[in-house]
mmCIF file of the N, C-alpha and C atoms, coordinates in Angstrom:
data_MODEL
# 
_entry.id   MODEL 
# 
loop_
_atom_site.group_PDB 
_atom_site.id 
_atom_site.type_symbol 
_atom_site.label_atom_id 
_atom_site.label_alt_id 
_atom_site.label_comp_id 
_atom_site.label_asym_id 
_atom_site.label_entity_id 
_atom_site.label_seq_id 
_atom_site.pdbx_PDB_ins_code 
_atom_site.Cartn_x 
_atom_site.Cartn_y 
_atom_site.Cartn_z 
_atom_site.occupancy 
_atom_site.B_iso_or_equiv 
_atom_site.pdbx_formal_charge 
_atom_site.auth_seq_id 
_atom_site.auth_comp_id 
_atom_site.auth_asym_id 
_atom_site.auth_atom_id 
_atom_site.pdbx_PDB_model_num 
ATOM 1   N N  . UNK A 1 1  ? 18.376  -11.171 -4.939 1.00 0.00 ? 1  UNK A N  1 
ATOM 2   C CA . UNK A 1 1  ? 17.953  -10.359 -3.812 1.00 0.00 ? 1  UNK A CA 1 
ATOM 3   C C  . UNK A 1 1  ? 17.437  -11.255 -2.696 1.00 0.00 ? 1  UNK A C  1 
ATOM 4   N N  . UNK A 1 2  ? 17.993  -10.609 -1.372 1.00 0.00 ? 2  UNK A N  1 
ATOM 5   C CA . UNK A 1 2  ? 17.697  -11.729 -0.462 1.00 0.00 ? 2  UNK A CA 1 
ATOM 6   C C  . UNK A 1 2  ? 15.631  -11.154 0.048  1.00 0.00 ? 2  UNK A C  1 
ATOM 7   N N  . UNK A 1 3  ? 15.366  -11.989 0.772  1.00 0.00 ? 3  UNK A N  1 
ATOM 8   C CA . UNK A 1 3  ? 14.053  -11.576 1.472  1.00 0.00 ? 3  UNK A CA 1 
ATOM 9   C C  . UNK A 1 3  ? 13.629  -10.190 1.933  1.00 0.00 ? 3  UNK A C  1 
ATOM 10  N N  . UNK A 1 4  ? 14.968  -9.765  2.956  1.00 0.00 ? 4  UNK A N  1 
ATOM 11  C CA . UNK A 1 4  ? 15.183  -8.594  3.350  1.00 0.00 ? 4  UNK A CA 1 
ATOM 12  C C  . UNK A 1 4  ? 14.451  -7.629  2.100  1.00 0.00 ? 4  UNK A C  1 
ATOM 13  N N  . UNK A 1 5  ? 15.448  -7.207  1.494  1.00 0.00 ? 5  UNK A N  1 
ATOM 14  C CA . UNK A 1 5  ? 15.508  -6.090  0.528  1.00 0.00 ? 5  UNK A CA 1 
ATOM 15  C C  . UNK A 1 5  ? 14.235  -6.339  -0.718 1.00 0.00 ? 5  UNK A C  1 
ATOM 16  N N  . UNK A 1 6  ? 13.711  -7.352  -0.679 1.00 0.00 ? 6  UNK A N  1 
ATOM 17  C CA . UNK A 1 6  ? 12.492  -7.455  -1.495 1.00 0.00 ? 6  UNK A CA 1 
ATOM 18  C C  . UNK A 1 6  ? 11.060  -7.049  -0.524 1.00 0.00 ? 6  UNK A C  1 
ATOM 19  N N  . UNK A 1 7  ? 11.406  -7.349  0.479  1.00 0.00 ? 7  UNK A N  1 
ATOM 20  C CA . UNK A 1 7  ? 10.188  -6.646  1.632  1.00 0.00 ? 7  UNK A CA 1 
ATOM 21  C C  . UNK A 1 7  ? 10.635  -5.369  1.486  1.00 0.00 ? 7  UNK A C  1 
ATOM 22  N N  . UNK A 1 8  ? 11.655  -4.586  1.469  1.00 0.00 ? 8  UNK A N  1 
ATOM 23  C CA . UNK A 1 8  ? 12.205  -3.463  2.147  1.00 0.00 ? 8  UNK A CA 1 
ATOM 24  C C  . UNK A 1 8  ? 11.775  -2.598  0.511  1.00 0.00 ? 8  UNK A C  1 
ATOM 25  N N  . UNK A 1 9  ? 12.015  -2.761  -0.825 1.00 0.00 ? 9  UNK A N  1 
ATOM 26  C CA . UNK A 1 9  ? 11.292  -2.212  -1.860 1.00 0.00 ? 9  UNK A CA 1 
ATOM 27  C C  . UNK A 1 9  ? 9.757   -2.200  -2.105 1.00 0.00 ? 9  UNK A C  1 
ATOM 28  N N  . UNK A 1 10 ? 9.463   -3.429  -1.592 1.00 0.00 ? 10 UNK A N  1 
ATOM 29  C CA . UNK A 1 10 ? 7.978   -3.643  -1.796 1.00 0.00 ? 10 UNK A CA 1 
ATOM 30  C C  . UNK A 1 10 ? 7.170   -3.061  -0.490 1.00 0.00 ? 10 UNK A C  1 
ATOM 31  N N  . UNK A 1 11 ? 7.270   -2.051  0.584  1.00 0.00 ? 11 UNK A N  1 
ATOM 32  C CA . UNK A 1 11 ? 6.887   -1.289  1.538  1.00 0.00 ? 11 UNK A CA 1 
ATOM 33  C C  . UNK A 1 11 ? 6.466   0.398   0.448  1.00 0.00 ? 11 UNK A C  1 
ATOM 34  N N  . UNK A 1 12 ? 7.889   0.573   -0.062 1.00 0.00 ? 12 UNK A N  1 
ATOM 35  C CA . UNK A 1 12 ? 7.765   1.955   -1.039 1.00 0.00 ? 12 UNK A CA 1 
ATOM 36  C C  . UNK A 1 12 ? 6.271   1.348   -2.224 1.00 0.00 ? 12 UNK A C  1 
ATOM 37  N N  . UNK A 1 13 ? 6.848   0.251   -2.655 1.00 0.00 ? 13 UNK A N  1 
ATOM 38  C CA . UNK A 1 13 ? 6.094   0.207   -3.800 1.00 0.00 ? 13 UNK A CA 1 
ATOM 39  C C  . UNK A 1 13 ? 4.317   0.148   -3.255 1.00 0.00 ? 13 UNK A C  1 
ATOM 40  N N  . UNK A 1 14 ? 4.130   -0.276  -2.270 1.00 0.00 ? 14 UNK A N  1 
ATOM 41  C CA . UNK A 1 14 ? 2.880   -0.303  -1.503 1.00 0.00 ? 14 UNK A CA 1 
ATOM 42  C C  . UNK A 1 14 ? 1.836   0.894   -1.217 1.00 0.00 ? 14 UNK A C  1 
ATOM 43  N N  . UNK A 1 15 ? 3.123   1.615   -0.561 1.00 0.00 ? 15 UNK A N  1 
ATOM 44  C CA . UNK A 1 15 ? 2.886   2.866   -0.022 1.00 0.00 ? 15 UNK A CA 1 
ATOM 45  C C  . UNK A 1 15 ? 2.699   4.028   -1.375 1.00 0.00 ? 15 UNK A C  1 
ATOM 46  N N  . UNK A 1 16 ? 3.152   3.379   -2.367 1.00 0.00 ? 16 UNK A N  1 
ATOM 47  C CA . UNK A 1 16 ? 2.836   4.071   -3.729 1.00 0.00 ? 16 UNK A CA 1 
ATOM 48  C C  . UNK A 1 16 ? 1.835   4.074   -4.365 1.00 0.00 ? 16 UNK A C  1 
ATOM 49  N N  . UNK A 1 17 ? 1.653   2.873   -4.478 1.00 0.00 ? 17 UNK A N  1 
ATOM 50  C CA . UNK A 1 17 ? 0.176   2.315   -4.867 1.00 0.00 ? 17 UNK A CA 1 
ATOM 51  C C  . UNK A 1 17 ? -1.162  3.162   -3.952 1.00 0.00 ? 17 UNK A C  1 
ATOM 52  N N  . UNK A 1 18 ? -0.252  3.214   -2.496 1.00 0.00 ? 18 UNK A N  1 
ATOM 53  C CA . UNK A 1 18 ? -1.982  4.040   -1.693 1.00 0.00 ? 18 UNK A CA 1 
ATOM 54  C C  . UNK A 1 18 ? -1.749  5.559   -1.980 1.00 0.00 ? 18 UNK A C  1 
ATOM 55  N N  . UNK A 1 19 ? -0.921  6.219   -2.064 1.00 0.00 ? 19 UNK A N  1 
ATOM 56  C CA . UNK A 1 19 ? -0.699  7.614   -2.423 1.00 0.00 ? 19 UNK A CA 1 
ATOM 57  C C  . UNK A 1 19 ? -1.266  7.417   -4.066 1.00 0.00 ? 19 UNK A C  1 
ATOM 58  N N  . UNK A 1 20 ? -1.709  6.929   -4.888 1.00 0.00 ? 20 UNK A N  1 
ATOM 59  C CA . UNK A 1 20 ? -2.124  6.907   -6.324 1.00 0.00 ? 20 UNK A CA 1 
ATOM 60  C C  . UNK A 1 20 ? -4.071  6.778   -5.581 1.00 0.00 ? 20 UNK A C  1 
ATOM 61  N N  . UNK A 1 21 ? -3.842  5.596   -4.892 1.00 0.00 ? 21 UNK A N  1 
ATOM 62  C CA . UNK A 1 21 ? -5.066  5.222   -5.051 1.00 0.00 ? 21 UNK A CA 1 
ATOM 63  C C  . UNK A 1 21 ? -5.895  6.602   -4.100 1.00 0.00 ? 21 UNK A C  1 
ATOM 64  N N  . UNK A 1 22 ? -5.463  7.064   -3.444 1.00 0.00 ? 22 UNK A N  1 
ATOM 65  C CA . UNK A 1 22 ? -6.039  8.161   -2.188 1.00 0.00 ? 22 UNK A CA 1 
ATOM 66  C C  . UNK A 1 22 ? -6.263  9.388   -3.145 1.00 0.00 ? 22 UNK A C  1 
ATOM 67  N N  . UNK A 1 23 ? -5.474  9.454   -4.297 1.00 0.00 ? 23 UNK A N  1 
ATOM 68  C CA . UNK A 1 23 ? -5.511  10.625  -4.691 1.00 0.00 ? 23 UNK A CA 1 
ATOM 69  C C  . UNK A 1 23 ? -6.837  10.517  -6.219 1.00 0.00 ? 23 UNK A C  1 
ATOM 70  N N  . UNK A 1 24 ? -6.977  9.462   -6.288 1.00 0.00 ? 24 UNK A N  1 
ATOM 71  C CA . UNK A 1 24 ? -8.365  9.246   -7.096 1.00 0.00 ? 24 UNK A CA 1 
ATOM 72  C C  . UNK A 1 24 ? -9.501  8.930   -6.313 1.00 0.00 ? 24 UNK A C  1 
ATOM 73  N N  . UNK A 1 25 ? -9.472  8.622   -5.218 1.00 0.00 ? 25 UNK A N  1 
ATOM 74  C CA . UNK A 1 25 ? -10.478 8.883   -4.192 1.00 0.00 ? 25 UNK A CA 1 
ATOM 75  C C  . UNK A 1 25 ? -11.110 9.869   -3.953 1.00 0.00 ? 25 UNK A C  1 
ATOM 76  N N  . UNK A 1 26 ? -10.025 11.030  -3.676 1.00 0.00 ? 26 UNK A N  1 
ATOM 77  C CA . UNK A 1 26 ? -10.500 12.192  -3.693 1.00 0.00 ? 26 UNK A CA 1 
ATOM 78  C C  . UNK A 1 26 ? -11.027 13.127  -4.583 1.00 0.00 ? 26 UNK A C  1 
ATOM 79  N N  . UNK A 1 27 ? -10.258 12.481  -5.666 1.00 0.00 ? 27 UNK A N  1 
ATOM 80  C CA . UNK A 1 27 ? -11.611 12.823  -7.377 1.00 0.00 ? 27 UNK A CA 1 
ATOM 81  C C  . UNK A 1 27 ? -12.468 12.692  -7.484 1.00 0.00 ? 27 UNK A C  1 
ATOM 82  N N  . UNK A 1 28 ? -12.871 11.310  -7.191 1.00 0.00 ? 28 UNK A N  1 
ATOM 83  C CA . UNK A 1 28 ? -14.030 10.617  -7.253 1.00 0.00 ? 28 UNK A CA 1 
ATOM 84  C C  . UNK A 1 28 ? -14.547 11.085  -6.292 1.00 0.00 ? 28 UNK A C  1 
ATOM 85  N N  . UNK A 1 29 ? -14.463 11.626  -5.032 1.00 0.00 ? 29 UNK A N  1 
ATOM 86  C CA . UNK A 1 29 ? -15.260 12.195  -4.152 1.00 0.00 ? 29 UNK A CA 1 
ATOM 87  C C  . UNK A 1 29 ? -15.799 13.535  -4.760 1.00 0.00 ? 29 UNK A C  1 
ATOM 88  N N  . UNK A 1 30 ? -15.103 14.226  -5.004 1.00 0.00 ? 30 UNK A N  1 
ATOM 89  C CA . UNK A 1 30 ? -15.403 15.499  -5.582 1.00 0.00 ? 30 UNK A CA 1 
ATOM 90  C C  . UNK A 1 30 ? -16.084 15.732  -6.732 1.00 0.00 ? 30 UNK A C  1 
ATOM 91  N N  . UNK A 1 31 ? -15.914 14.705  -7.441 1.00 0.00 ? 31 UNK A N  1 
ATOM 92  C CA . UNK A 1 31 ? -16.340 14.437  -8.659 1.00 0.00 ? 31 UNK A CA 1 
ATOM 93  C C  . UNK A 1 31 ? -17.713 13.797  -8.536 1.00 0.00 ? 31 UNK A C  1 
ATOM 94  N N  . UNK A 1 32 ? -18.346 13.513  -7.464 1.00 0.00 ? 32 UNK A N  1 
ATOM 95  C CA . UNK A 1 32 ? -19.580 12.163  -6.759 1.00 0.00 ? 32 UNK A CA 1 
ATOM 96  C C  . UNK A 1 32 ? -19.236 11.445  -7.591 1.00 0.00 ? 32 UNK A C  1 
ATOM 97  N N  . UNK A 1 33 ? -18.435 10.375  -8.024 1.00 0.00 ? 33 UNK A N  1 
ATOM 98  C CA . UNK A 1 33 ? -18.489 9.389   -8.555 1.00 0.00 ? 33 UNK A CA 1 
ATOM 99  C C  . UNK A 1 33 ? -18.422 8.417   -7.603 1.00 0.00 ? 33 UNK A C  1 
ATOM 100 N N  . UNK A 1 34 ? -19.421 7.865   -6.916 1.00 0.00 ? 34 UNK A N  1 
ATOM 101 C CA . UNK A 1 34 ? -18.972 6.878   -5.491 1.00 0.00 ? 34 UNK A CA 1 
ATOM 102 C C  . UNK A 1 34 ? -18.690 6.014   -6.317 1.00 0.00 ? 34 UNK A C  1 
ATOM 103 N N  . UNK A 1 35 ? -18.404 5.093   -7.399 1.00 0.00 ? 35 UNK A N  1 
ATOM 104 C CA . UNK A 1 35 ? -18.273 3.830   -8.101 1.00 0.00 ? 35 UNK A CA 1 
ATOM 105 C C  . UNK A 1 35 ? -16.753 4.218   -7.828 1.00 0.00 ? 35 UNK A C  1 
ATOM 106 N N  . UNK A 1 36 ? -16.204 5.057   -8.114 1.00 0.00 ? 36 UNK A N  1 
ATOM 107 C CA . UNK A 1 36 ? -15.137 5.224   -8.271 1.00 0.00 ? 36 UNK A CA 1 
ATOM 108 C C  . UNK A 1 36 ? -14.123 5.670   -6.436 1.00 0.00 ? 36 UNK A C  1 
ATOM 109 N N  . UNK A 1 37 ? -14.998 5.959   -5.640 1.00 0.00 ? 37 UNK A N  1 
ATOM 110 C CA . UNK A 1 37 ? -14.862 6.091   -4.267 1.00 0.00 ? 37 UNK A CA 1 
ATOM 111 C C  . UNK A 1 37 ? -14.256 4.752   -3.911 1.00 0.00 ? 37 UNK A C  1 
ATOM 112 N N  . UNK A 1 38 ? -15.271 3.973   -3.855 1.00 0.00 ? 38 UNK A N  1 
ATOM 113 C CA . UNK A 1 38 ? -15.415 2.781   -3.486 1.00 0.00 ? 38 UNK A CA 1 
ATOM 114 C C  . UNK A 1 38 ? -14.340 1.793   -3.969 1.00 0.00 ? 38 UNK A C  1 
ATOM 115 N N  . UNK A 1 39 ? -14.310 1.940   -5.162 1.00 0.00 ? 39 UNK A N  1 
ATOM 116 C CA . UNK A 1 39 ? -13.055 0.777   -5.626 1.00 0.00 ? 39 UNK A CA 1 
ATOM 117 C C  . UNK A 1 39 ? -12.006 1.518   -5.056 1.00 0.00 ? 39 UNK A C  1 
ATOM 118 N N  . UNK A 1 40 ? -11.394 2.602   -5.294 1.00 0.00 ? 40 UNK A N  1 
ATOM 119 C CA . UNK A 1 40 ? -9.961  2.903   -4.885 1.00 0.00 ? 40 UNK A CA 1 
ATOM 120 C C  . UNK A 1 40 ? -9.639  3.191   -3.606 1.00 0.00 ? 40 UNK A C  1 
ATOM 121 N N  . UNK A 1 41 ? -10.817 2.922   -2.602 1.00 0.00 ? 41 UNK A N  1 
ATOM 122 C CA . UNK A 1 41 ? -11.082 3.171   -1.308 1.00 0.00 ? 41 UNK A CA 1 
ATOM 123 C C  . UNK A 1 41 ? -10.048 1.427   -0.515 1.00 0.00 ? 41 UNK A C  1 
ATOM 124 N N  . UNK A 1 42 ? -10.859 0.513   -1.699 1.00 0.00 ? 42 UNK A N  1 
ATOM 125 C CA . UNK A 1 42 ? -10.516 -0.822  -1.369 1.00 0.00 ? 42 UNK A CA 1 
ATOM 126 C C  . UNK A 1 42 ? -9.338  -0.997  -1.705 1.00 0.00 ? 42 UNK A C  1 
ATOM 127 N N  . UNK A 1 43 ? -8.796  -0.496  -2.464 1.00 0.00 ? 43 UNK A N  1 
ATOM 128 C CA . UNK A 1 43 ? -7.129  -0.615  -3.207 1.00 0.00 ? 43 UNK A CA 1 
ATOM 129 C C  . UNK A 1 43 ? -6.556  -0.151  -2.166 1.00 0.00 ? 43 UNK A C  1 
ATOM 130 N N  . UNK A 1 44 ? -6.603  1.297   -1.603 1.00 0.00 ? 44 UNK A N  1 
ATOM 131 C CA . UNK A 1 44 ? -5.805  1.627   -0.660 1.00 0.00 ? 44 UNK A CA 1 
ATOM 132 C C  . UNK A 1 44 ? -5.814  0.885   0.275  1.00 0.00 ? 44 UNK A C  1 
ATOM 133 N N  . UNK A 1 45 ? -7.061  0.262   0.760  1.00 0.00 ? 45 UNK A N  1 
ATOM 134 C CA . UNK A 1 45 ? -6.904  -0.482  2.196  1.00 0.00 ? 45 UNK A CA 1 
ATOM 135 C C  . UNK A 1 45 ? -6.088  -1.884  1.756  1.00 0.00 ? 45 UNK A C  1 
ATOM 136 N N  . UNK A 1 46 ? -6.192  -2.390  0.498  1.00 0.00 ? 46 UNK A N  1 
ATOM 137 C CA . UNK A 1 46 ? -5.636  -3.524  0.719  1.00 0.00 ? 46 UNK A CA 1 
ATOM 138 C C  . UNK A 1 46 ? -3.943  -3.385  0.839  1.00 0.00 ? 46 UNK A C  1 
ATOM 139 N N  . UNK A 1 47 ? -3.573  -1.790  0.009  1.00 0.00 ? 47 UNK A N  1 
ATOM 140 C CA . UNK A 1 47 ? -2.093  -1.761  -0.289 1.00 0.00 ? 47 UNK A CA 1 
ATOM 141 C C  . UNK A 1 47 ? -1.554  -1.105  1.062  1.00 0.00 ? 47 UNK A C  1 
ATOM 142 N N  . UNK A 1 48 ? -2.548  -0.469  1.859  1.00 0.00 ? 48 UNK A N  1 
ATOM 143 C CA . UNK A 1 48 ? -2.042  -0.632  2.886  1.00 0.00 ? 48 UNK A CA 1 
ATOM 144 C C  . UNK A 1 48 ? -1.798  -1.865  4.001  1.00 0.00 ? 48 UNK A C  1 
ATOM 145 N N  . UNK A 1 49 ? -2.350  -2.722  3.890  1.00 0.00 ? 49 UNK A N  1 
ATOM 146 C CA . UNK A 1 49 ? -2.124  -4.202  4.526  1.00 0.00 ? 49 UNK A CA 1 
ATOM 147 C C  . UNK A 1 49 ? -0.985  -4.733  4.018  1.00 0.00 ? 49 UNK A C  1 
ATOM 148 N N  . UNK A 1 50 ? -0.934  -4.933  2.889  1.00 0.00 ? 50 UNK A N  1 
ATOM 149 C CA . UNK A 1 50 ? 0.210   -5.379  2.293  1.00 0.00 ? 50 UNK A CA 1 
ATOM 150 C C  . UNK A 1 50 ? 1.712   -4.895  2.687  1.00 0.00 ? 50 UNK A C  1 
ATOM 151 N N  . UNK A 1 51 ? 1.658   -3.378  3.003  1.00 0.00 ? 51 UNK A N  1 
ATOM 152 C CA . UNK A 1 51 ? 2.752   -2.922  3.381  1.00 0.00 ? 51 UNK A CA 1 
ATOM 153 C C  . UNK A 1 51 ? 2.801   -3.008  4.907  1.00 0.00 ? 51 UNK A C  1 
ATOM 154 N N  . UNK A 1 52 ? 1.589   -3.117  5.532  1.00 0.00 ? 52 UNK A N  1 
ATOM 155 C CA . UNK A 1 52 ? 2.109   -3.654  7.350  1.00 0.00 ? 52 UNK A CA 1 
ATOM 156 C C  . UNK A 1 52 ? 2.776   -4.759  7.047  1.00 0.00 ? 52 UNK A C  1 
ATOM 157 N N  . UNK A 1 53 ? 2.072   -5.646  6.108  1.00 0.00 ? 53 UNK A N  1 
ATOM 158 C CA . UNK A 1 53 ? 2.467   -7.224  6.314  1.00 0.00 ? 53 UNK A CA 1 
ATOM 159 C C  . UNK A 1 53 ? 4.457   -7.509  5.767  1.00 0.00 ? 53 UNK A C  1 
ATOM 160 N N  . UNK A 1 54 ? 4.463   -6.707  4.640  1.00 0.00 ? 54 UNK A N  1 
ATOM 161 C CA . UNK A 1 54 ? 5.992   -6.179  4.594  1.00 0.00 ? 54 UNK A CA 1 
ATOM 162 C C  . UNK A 1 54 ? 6.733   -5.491  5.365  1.00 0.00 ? 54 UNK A C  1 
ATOM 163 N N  . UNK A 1 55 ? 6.218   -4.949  6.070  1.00 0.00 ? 55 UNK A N  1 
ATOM 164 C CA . UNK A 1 55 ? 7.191   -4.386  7.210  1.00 0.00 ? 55 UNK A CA 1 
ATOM 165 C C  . UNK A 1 55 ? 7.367   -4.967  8.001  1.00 0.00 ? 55 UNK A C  1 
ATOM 166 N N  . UNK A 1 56 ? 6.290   -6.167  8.904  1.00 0.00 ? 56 UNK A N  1 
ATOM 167 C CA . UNK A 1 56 ? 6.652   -6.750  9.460  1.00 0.00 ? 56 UNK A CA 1 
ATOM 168 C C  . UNK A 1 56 ? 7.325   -8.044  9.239  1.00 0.00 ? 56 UNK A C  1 
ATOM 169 N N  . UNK A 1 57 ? 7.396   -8.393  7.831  1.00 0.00 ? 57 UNK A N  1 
ATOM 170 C CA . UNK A 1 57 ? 8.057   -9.172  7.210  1.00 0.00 ? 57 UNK A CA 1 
ATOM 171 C C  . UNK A 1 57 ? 10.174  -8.606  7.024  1.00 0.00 ? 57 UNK A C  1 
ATOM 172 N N  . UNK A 1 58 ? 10.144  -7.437  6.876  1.00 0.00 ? 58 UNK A N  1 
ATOM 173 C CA . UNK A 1 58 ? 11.017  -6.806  6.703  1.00 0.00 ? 58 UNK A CA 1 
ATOM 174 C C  . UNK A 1 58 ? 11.452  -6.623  8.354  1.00 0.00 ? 58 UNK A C  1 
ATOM 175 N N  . UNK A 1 59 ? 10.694  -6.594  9.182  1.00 0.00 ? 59 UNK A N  1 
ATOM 176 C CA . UNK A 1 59 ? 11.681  -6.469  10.315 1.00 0.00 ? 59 UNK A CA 1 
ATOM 177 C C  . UNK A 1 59 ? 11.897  -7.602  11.247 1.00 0.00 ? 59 UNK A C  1 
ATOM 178 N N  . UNK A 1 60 ? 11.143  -8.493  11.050 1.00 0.00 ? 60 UNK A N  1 
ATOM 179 C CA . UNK A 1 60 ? 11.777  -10.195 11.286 1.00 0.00 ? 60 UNK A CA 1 
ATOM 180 C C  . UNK A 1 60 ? 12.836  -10.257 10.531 1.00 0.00 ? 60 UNK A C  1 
ATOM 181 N N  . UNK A 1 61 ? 13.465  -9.986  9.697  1.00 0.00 ? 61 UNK A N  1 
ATOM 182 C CA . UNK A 1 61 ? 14.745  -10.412 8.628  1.00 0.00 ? 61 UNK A CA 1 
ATOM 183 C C  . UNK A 1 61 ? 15.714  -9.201  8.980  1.00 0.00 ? 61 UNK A C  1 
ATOM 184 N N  . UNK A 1 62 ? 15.381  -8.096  9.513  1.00 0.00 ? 62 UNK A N  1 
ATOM 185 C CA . UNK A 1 62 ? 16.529  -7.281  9.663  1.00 0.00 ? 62 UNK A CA 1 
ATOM 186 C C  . UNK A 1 62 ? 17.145  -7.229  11.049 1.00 0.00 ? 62 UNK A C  1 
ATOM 187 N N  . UNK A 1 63 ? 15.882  -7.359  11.881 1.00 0.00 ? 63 UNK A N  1 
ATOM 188 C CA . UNK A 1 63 ? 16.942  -7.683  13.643 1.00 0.00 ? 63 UNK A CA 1 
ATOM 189 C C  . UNK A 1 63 ? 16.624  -9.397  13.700 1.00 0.00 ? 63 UNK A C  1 
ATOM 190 N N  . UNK A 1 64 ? 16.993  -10.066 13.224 1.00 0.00 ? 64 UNK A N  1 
ATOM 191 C CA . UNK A 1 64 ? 17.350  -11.945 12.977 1.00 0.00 ? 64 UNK A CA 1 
ATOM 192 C C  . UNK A 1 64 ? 18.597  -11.767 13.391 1.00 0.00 ? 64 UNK A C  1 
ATOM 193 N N  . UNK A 1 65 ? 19.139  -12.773 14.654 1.00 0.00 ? 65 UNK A N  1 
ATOM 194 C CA . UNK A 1 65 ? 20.941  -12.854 15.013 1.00 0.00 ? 65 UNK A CA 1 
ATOM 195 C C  . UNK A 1 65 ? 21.100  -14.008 14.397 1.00 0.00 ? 65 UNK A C  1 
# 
């Protein structure tokens, strides 16, 4: 697999990871478990970075002449 298409899976897989982590957030909110707020609060933010940083990784490699 070239660069492309390993950025271009790893955006979904990112964006997966924060739809998991958002949705135990909101447990843990409801639930007052802030221990549990807090960590998956940080997961999402990091898996969301990760997937800017792949996208913009992914779109340097797809408009490249």
């Amino acid at each position: 697999m070239d660069r492309k298409n390993i950025a271009f899976f790893s955006i979904f897989l990112f964006l997966a990871v924060n739809v998991v982590s958002l949705s135990n957030v909101i447990e843990g909110y409801y639930g007052e478990e802030s221990g549990r707020v807090y960590l998956f609060t940080a997961i999402a933010l990091i898996s969301t970075l990760m997937a800017t940083i792949a996208f913009f990784i992914w779109r340097k490699e797809e408009y490249r002449k």
